[in-house]
C-alpha positions as CSV (number, residue, x, y, z in Angstrom):
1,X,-62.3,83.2,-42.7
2,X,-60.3,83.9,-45.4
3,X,-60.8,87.3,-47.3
4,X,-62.0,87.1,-50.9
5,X,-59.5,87.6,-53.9
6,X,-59.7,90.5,-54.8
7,X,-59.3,90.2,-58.6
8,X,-61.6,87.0,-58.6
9,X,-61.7,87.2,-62.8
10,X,-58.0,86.6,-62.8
11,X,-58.5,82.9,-62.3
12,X,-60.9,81.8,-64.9
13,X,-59.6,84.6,-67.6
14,X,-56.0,82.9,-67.3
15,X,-57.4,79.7,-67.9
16,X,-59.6,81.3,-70.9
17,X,-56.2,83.0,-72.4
18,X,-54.2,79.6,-71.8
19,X,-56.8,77.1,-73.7
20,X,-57.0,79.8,-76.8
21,X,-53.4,80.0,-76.9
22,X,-53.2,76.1,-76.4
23,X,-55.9,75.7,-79.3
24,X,-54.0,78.2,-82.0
25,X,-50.5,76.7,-81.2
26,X,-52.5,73.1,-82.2
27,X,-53.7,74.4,-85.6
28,X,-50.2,75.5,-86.8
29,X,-48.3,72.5,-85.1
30,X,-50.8,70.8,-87.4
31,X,-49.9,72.4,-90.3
32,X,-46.3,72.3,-89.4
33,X,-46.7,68.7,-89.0
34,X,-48.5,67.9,-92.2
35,X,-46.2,70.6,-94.5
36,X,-42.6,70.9,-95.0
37,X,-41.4,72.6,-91.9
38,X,-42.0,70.0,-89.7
39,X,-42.5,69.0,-85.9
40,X,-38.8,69.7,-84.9
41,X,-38.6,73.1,-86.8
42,X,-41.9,73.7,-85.5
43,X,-40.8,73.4,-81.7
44,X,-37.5,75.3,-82.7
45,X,-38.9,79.0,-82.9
46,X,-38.0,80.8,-79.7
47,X,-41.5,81.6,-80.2
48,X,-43.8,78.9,-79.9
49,X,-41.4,77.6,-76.8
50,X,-42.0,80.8,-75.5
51,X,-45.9,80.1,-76.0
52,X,-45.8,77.1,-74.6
53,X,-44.4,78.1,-71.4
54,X,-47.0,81.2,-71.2
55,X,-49.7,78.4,-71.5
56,X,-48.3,76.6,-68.6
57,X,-47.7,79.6,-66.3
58,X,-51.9,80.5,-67.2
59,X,-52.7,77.4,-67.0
60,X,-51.2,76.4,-63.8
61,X,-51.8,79.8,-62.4
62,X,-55.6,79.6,-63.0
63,X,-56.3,76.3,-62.0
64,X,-54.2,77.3,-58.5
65,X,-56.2,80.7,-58.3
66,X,-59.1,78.6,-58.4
67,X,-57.9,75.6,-56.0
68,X,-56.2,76.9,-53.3
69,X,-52.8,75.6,-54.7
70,X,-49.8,77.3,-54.3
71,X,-49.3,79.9,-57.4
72,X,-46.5,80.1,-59.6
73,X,-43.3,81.4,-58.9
74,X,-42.5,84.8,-59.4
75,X,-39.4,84.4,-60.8
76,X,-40.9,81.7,-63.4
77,X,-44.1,84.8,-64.0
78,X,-41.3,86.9,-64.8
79,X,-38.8,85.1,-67.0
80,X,-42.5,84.1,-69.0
81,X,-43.3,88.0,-69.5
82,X,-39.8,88.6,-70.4
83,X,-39.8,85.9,-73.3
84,X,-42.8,86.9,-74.4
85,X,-42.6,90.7,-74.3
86,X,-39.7,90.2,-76.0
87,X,-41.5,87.9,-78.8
88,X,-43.6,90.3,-79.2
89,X,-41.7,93.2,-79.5
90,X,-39.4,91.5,-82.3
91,X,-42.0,90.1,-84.2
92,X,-44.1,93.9,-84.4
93,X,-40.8,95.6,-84.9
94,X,-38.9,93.1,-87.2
95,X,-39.9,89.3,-88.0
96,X,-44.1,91.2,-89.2
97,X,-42.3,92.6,-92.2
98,X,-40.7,89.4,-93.9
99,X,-43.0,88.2,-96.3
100,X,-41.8,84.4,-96.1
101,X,-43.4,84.2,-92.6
102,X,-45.3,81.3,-93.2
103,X,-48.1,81.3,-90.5
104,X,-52.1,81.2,-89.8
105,X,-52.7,85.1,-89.4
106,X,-55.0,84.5,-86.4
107,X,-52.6,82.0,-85.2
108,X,-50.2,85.0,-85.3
109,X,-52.2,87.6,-83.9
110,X,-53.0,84.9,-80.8
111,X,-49.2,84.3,-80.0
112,X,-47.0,87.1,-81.6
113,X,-50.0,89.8,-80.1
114,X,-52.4,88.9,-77.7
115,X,-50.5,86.0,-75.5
116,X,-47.2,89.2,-74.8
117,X,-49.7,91.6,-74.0
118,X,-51.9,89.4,-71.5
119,X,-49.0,88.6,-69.9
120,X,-47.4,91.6,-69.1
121,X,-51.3,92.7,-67.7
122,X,-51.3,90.0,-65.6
123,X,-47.7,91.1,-64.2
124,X,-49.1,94.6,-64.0
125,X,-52.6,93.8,-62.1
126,X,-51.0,90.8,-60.1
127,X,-47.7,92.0,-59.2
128,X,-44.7,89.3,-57.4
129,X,-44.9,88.9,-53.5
130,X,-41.3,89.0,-53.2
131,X,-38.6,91.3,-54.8
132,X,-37.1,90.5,-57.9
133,X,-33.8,90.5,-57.2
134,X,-31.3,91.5,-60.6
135,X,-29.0,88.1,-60.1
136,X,-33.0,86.4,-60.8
137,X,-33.0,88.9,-64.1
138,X,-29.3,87.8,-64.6
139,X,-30.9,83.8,-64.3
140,X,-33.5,84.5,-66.8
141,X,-30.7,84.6,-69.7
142,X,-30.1,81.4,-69.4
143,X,-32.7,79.9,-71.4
144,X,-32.2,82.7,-74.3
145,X,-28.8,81.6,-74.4
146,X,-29.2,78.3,-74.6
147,X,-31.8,78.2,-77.4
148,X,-29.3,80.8,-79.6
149,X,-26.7,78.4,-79.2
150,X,-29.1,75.4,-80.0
151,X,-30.2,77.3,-83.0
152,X,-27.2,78.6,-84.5
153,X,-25.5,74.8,-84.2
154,X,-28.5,73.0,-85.3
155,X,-28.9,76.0,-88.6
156,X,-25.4,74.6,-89.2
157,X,-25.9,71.5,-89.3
158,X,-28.7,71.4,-91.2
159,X,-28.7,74.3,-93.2
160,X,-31.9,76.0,-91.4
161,X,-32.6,78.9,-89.4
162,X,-35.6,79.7,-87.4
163,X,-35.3,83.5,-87.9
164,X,-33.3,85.6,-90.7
165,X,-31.4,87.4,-88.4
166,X,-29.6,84.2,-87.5
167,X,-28.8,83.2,-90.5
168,X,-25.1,83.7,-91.6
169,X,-25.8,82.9,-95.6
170,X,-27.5,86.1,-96.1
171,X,-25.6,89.4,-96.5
172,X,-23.3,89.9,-93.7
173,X,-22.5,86.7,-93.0
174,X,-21.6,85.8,-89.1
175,X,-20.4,89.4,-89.0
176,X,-24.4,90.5,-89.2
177,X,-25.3,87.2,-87.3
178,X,-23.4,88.6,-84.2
179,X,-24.5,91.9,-84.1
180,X,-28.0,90.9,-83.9
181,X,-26.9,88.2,-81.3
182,X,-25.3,91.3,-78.9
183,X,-28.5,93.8,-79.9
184,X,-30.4,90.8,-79.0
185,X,-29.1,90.0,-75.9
186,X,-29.0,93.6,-74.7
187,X,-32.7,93.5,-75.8
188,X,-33.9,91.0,-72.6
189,X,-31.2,92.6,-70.5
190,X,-32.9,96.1,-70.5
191,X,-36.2,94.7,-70.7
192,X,-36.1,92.1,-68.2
193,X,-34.7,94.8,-66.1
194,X,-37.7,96.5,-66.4
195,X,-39.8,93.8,-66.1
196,X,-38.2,93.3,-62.5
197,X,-38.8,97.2,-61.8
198,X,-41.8,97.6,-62.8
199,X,-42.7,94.3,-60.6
200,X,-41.1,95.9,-58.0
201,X,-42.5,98.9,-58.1
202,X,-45.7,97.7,-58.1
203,X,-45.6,95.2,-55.2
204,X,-44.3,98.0,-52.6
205,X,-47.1,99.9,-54.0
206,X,-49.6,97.2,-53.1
207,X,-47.7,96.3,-49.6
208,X,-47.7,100.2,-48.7
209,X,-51.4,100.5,-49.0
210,X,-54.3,100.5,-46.2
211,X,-52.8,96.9,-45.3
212,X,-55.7,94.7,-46.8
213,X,-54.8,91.4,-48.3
214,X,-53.2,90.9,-51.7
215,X,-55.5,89.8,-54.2
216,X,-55.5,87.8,-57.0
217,X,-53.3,84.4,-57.2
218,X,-51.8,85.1,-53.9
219,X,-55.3,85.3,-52.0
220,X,-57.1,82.1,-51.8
221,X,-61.2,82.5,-51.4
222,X,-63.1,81.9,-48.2
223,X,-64.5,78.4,-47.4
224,X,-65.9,79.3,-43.8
């Protein structure tokens, strides 16, 4: 037989934090949708995408937890916290202050507050199986870079930017623009480095212990 998960909650509160996140990113693609910003604006903040894939990682990873199915990658768990810890961490220390902000304060609270720190619990009470190696941190840049580039040549085209920081027609010009690009991207470098470690850390932690089986996603309950 099987052992029992150890954190059996795990399951049913990712799918909890996953359908209230899912909910609150329908209300403002609603209101995006039915006011001037759009569905395509809408779907280009780095934060919403970032929302989106938190929902499917909870998602998935609950309905596994509670299956039998195989859980989610670790490296795809980590990239997730990284995006949204970084989310975040931008949005308390920088994007919270703008007043032009246009969103549905619990909407806000939901994504920009709850959905990072859930997250980075789950990485913390559920650590990875394997060890995150730093070329897998290195891989993770590759979807911030691609959306900066996305955003900076849509913004040009079409005269819009999804955050302030990016946008060259305020004072400083491309000169400010690329500064907060290289802060930026030094930003998920050193955090997704410590994402990894702290992973890491963790999981030997776990796997030095009395030897009983990892819980959580990774442990799959008894049928007999």
């Amino acid at each position: 037989m099987s052992a029992q998960p150890a954190h059996s909650w795990l399951a049913p509160a990712r799918l909890a934090v996953a359908a209230l996140v899912a909910v609150a990113l329908c209300f403002s693609g609603y209101r995006a949708a039915t006011d001037s910003p759009g569905v395509v604006n809408f779907f280009s903040y780095f934060t919403n995408l970032s929302a989106l894939a938190g929902i499917a990682v909870l998602g998935y990873g609950g309905w596994a937890g509670l299956t039998g199915r195989r859980p989610v990658p670790d490296e795809v768990r980590g990239a997730v916290v990284l995006y949204l810890v970084v989310t975040g961490l931008f949005y308390g220390t920088q994007l919270a202050t703008y007043p032009e902000q246009q969103t549905i304060p619990w909407v806000s609270d939901v994504v920009h507050r709850v959905l990072p720190l859930v997250v980075l619990a789950d990485w913390l009470v559920d650590p990875p199986t394997r060890r995150i190696r730093p070329v897998t941190v290195l891989g993770w840049m590759a979807f911030p870079l691609v959306y900066l580039t996305y955003a900076l040549l849509r913004g040009y085209a079409i005269d819009w930017y999804p955050y302030v920081f990016l946008d060259p027609g305020r004072h400083g010009g491309y000169r400010r623009v690329s500064g907060a690009c290289v802060l930026t991207a030094a930003a998920f470098v050193l955090l997704g480095a410590a994402v990894a470690a702290v992973g890491n850390a963790l999981a030997a932690r776990r796997d030095a212990g009395d030897g009983a089986i990892p819980g959580g996603r990774h442990a799959r309950a008894g049928t007999g």
